[in-house]
C-alpha positions in Angstrom: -10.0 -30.9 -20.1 -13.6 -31.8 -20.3 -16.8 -29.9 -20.3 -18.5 -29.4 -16.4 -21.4 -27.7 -15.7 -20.4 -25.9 -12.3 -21.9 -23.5 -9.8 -19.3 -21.4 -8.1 -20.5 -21.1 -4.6 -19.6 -18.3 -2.1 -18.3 -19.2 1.8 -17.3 -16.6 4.8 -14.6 -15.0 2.3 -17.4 -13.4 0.6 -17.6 -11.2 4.2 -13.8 -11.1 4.5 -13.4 -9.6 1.0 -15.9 -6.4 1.6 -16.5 -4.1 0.5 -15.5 -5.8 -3.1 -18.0 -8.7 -2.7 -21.2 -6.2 -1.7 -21.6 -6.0 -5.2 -20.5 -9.3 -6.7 -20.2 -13.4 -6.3 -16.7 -14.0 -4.9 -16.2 -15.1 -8.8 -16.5 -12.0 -10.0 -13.6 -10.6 -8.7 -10.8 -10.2 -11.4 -7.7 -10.9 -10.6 -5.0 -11.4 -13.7 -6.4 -11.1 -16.8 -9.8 -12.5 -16.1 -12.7 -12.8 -13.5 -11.9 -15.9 -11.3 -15.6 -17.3 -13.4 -14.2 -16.6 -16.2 -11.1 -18.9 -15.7 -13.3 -21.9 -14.8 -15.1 -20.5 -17.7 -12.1 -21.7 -19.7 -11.3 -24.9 -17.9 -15.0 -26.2 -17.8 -16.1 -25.3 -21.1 -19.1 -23.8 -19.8 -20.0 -20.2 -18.2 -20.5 -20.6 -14.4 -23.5 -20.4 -12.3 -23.5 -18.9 -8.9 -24.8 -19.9 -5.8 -24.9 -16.1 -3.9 -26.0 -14.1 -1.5 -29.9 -14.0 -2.3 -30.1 -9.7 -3.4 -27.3 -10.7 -6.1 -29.0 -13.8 -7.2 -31.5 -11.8 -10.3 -28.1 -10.5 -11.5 -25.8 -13.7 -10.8 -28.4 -16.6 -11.2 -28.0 -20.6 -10.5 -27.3 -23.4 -12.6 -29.9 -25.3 -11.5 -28.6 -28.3 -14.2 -24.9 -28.2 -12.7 -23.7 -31.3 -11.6 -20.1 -30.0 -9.7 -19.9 -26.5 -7.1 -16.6 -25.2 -6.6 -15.2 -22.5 -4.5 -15.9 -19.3 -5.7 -12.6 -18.0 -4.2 -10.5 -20.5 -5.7 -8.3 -20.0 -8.9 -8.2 -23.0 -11.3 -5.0 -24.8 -12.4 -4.3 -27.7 -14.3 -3.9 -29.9 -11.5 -7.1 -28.8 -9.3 -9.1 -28.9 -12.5 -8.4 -32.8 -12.9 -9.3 -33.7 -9.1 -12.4 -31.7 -9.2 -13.2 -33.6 -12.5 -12.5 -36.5 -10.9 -15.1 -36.3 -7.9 -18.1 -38.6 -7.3 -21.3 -37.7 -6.8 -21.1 -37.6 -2.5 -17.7 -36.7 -2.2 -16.2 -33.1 -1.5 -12.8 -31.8 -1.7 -11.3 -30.4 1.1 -7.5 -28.9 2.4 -7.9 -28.3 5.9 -10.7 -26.0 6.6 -11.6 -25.2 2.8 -14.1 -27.1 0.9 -12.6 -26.7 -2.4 -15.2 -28.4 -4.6 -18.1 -31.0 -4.3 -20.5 -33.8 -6.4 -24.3 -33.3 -5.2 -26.8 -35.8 -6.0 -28.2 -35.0 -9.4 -30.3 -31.6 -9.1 -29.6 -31.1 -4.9 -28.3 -27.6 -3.4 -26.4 -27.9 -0.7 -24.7 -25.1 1.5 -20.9 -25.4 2.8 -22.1 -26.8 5.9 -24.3 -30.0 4.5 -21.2 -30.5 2.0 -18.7 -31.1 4.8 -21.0 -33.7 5.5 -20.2 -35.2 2.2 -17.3 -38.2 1.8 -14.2 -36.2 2.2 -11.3 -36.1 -0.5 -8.3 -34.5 0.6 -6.4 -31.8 -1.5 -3.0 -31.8 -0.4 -1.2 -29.6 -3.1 -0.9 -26.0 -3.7 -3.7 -23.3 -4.6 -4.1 -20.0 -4.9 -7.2 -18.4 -3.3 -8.5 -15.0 -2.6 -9.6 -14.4 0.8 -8.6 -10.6 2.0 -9.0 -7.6 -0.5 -5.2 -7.1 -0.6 -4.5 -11.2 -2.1 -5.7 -9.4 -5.4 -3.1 -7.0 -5.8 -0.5 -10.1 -3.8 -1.9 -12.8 -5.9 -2.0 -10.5 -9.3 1.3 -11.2 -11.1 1.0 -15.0 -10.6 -2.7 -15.1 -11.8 -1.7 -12.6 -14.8 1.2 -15.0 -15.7 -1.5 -17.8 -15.7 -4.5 -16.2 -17.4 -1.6 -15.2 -20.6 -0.8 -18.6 -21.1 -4.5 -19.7 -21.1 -5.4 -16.9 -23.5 -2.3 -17.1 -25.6 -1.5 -20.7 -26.2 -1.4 -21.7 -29.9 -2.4 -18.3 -30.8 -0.3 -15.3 -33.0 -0.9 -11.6 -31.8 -1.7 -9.0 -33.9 1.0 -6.5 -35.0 1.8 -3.4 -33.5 3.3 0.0 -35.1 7.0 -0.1 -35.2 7.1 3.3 -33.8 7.1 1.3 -30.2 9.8 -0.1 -28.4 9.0 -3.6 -27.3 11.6 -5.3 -25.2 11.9 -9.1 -24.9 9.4 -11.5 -27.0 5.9 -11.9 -24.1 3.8 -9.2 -25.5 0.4 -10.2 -26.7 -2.3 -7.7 -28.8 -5.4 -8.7 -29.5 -7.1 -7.7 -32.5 -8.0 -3.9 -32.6 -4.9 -3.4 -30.1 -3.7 0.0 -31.2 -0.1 1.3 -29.2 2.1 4.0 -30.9 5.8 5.6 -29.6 5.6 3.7 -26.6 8.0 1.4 -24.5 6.9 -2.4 -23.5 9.4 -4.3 -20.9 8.6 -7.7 -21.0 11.6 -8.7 -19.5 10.5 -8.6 -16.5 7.0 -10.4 -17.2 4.0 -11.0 -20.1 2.2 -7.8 -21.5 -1.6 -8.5 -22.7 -3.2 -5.8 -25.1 -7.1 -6.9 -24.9 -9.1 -6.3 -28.1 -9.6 -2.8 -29.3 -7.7 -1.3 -26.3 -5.4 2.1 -26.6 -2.2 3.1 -25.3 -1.2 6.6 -26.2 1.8 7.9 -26.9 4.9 8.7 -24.8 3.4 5.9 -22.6 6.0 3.2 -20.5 5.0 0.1 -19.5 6.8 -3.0 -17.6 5.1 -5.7 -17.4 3.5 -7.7 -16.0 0.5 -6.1 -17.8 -3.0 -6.5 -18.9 -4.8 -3.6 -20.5 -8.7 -5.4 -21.1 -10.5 -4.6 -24.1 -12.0 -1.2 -24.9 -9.4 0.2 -22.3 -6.8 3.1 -22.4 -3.8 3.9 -21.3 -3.4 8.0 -21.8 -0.4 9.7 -23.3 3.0 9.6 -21.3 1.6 7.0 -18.4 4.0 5.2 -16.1 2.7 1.6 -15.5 4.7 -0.9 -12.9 4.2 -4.6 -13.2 1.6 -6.8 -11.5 -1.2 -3.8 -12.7 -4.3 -5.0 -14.5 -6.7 -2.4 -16.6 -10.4 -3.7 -16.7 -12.2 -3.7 -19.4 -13.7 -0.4 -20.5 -11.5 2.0 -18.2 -9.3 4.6 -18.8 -5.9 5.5 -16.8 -3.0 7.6 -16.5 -0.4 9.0 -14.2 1.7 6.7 -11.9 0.3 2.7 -11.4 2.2 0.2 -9.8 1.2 -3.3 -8.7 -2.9 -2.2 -9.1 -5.8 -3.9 -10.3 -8.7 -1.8 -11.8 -11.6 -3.3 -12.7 -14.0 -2.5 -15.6 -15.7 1.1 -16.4 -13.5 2.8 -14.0 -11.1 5.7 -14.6 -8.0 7.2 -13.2 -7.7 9.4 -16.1 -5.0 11.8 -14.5 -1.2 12.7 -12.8 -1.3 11.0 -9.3 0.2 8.1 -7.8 -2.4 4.6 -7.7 -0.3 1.5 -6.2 -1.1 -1.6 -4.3 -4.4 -1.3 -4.2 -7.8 -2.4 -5.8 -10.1 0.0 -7.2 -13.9 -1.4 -8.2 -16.4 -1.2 -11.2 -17.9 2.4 -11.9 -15.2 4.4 -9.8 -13.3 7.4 -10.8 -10.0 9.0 -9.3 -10.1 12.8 -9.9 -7.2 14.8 -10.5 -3.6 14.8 -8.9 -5.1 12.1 -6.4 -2.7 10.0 -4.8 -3.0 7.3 -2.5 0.2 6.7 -0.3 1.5 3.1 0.0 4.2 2.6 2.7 3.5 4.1 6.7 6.3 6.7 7.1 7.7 5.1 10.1 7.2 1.6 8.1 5.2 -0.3 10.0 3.1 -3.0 9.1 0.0 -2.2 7.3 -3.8 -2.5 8.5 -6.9 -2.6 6.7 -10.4 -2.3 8.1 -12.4 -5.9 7.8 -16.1 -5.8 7.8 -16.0 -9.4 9.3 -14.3 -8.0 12.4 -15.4 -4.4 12.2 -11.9 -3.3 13.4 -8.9 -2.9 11.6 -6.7 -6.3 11.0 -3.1 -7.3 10.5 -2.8 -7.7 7.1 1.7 -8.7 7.3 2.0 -5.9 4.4 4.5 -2.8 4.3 2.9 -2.3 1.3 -0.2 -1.8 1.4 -2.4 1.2 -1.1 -6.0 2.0 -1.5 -9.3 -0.7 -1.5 -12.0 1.1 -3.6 -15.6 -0.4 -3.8 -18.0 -0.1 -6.8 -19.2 3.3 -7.4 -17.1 5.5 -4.9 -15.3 8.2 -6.4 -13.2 11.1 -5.4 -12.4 14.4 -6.2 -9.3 16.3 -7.5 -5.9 16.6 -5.2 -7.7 13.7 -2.6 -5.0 12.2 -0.3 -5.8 8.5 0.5 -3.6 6.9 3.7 -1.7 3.8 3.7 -4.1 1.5 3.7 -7.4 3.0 3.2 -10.7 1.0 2.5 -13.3 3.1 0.9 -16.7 1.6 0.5 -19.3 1.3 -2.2 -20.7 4.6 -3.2 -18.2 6.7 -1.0 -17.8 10.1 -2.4 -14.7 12.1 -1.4 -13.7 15.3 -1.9 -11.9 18.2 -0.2 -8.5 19.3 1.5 -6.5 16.9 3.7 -6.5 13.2 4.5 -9.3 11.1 4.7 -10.0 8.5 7.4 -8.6 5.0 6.7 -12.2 3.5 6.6 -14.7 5.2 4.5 -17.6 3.9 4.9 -20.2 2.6 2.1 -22.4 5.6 1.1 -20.4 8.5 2.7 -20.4 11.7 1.3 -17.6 14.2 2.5 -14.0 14.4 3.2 -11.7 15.1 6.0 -13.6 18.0 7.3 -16.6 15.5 7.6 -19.0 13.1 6.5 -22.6 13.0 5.8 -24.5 9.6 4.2 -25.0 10.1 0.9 -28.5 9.5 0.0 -29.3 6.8 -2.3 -31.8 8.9 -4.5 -28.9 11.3 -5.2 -27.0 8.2 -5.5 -28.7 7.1 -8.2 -29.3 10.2 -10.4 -25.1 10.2 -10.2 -24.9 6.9 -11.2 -27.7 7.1 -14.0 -25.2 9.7 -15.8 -23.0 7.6 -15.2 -24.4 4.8 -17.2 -25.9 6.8 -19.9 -22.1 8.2 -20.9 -22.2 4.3 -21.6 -25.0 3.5 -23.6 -25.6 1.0 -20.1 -29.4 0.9 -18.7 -29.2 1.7 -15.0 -32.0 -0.5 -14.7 -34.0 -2.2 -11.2 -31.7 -5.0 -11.2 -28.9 -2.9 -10.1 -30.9 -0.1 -8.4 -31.9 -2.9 -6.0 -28.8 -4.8 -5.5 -27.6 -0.9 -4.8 -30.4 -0.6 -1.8 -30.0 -3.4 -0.5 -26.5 -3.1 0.3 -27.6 0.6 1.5 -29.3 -1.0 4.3 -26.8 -3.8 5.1 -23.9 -1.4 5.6 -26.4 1.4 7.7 -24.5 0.4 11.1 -21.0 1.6 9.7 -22.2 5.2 8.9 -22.5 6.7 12.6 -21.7 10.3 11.8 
């Protein structure tokens, strides 16, 4: 591997992936250990620029030096690494419809459509990509597997207490990693402690696993594999093949599985979200790109949670229930399977929830952080306020 100076560019997945990719580059999603930037982070040596959608561009700015752009949905391996290091300035990568990668002229932004103008080279092998909300949950045990080889290689983890139970030899702490009377199964896959992260005791974990730094797992949690803990969250309860990103909590009993849950959420109380139709039938999700709900081939499919929603204690998510940014639910019974971005209400109801009460929520929320809710955000917030108006017709 060599150093690259790279701009991770978004295409139409970055509509396909709402309500995740409101708030975010495409390479910002995490999925495994890491953020998919944070990956090429490790392959090229350098942190990633982005080439975005313009609201998010104060918050996720440009290389304007970079000299390569690659797919911002794309997960790097080995293999892809060396072919994108190996293009020419005028040439772009492609595997059928995908433009993988390309080599600008020295300085020159292109969008996807002027780079399929570009000298094509011809990917032929395997990738993994994201492109629907539910590949990061799918795509999470191969991409944890991945990122634990690229964190762990040549490296010795720091000791646990020998009050826990570790099972088979793939368990990783970083330093600061605290566990105590606890069970790890790695038997079934790797188990990554992040740095300074908690797991409390009376708590069972199989992996695969990845508890990011400053994260906890509270006492007597049950954790399935293919589950990842963001950075800065806190869980408990039942979790089984979830990925949670940073400053969120599920703190509580309930039942979290197959599903994706965003920055700044929270799960109240005894919430569950139910994964499999009774009758078990396929599984649909809404998709912004179609506004209607699509196939999505699962039987198993949870709960998609943009930044900031949240709900209240006892809520009762259907299979397959895509809750947008800011939603705030609350009350008896089951929601609807679409919850639009900036709702307010429950089953009995919904009302838009304003974006100045929006904000004095989330300024709290922040503060408890020692995190400046500052105009950046606030107007990466409005923005998507307005761009998700038509969905709310209450």
């Amino acid at each position: 591997m060599w150093p690259m100076t790279v701009n991770l560019f978004d295409d139409r997945t970055a509509i396909t992936l709402r309500p995740l990719t409101f708030t975010r580059p495409i390479a910002d999603l995490r999925v495994g250990i890491m953020t998919i930037a944070e990956k090429w982070e490790r392959y090229c040596g350098n942190a990633p620029g982005f080439h975005t959608a313009d609201y998010l561009t104060v918050k996720y700015p440009l290389h304007a030096d970079a000299d390569t752009y690659i797919n911002g949905s794309v997960c790097p391996d080995p293999e892809l690494y060396q072919t994108i290091s190996g293009l020419t300035v005028g040439e772009v990568l492609v595997n059928n419809d995908t433009i993988i990668a390309f080599k600008p002229n020295p300085g020159e932004v292109l969008t996807t459509s002027e780079a399929s103008a570009l000298r094509h080279v011809v990917y032929q092998n395997d990738f993994a990509q994201i492109i629907y909300p539910e590949d990061i949950f799918k795509s999470n045990d191969a991409q944890l597997r991945a990122d634990f080889k690229l964190i762990t290689a040549g490296r010795v983890s720091a000791t646990l207490s020998a009050t826990n139970s570790i099972i088979g030899e793939d368990l990783f702490a970083e330093e600061g990693a605290v566990a105590e009377c606890c069970t790890f199964n790695t038997l079934k896959g790797p188990i990554y402690l992040g740095k300074n992260s908690e797991v409390w005791e009376g708590s069972h974990i199989r992996g695969s696993f990845a508890l990011c730094e400053h994260s906890q797992v509270k006492m007597g949690s049950k954790i399935y594999g293919q589950t990842t803990i963001g950075p800065f969250s806190r869980v408990g309860g039942e979790i089984n093949n979830a990925v949670i990103w940073g400053y969120s909590s599920k703190g509580h009993e309930g039942y979290l599985g197959n599903a994706v849950m965003g920055q700044w959420c929270n799960i109240g109380a005894d919430s569950n979200n139910s994964n499999l139709k009774n009758n078990y039938a396929e599984v649909k999700l809404w998709d912004y790109e179609q506004e209607t709900f699509r196939k999505t081939g699962l039987q198993f499919c949870g709960l998609i949670m943009g930044d900031h929603a949240k709900c209240g204690i006892n809520t009762m998510f259907n299979t397959g229930t895509v809750a947008g940014v800011s939603a705030n639910v609350f009350g008896a019974g089951y929601p609807r399977n679409f919850i639009p971005d900036f709702s307010w209400g429950g089953p009995q109801g919904f009302e838009v929830y304003n974006l100045d009460k929006m904000f004095e929520t989330t300024e709290r929320v922040f503060q408890r952080r020692n995190i400046d809710f500052n105009q950046c955000e606030k107007d990466i917030l409005a923005t998507i306020f307005k761009l998700t108006s038509i969905y709310r017709r209450f």
